[in-house]
C-alpha positions in Angstrom: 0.2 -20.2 0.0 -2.5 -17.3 1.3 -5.1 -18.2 4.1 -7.0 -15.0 5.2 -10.1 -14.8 7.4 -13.0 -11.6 7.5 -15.4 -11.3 10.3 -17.7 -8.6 11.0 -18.1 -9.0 14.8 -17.0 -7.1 17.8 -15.4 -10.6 19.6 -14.5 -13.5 17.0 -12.4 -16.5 16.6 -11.9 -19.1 14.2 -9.7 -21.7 14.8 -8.8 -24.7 12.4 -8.7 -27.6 14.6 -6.5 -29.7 12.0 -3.0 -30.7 11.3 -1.7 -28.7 8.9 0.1 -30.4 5.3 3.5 -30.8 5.2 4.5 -27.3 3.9 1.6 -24.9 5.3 0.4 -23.6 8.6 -2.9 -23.2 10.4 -4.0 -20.4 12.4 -6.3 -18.8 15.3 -7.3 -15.4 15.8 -9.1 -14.0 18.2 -10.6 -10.0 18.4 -10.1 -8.8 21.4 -10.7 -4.9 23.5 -7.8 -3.5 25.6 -7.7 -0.1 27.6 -5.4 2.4 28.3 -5.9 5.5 29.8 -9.2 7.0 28.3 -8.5 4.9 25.1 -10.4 1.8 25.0 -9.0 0.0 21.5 -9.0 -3.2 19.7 -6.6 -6.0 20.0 -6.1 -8.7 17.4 -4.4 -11.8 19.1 -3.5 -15.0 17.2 -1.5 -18.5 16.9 0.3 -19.9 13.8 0.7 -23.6 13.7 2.7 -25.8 11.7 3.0 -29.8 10.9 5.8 -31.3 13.2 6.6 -33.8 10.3 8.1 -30.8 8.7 11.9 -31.1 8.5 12.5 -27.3 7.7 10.8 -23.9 9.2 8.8 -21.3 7.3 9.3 -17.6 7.0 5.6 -15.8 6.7 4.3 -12.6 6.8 1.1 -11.7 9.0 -1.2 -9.3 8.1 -4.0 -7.6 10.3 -6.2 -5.4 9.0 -8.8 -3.9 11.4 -11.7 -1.1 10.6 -14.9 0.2 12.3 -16.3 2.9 11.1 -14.1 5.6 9.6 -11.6 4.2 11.2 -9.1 1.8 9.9 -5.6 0.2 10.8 -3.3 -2.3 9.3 -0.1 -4.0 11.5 2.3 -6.6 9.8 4.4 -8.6 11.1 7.4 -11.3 9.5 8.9 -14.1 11.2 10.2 -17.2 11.5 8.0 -20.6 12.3 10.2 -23.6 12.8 8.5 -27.1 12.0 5.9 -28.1 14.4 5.8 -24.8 16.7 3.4 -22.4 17.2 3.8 -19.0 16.8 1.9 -16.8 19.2 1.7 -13.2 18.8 -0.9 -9.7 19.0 -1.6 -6.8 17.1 -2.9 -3.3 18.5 -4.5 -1.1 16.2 -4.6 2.2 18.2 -6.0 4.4 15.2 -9.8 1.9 15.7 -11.1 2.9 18.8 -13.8 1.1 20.0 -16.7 3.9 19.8 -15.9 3.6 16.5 -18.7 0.9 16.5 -18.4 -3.2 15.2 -14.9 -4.2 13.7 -14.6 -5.9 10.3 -10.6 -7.7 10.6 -9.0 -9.3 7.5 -6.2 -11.1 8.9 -3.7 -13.0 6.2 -0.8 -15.7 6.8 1.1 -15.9 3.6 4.4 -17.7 3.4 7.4 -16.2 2.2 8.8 -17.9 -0.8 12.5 -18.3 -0.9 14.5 -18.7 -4.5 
């Protein structure tokens, strides 16, 4: 199972507002800026969700991809989503400032299939 998202905005969000099946996850992401210092950079924050009828967790990897510009960033992520939580978690891509101009984020939720 893949679900990925692409937006072209400098602030976005999509949200799916459903239960999950039994077996797969829904998820929010939201584009964000943060600064530090002089640096003013872009922050990727999101929630995985799965069904609570579940009777086992899922391990997935989470994928950001970030770029404006020349500039481009990619932060991954694996971990563990027991049945019926919701994983909460950020990304900051340091190497996309935001001078580099609009951000175009490809952000994938892919579940790790165990033999």
């Amino acid at each position: 199972m893949k679900k990925s998202v692409v937006f072209l905005a400098v602030l976005g969000l999509v949200a799916c507002s459903q239960q999950p099946k039994s077996g797969e996850v829904n998820f929010s992401v939201a584009v964000d800026t943060l600064e530090m210092d002089a640096l003013r950079f872009y922050a990727v924050n999101y929630e995985v969700w799965s069904n609570p009828s579940d009777t086992g967790g899922l391990s997935l990897n989470i994928q950001s991809a970030l770029s404006a510009g020349d500039a481009a960033d990619t932060n991954r992520a694996t971990d563990y989503l027991p049945a019926g939580d919701t994983l909460r978690g950020s990304f900051y891509h340091l190497s996309v400032p935001v001078s580099a101009g609009a951000a175009e984020l490809d952000f994938t939720v892919t579940k790790i299939k165990h033999p």
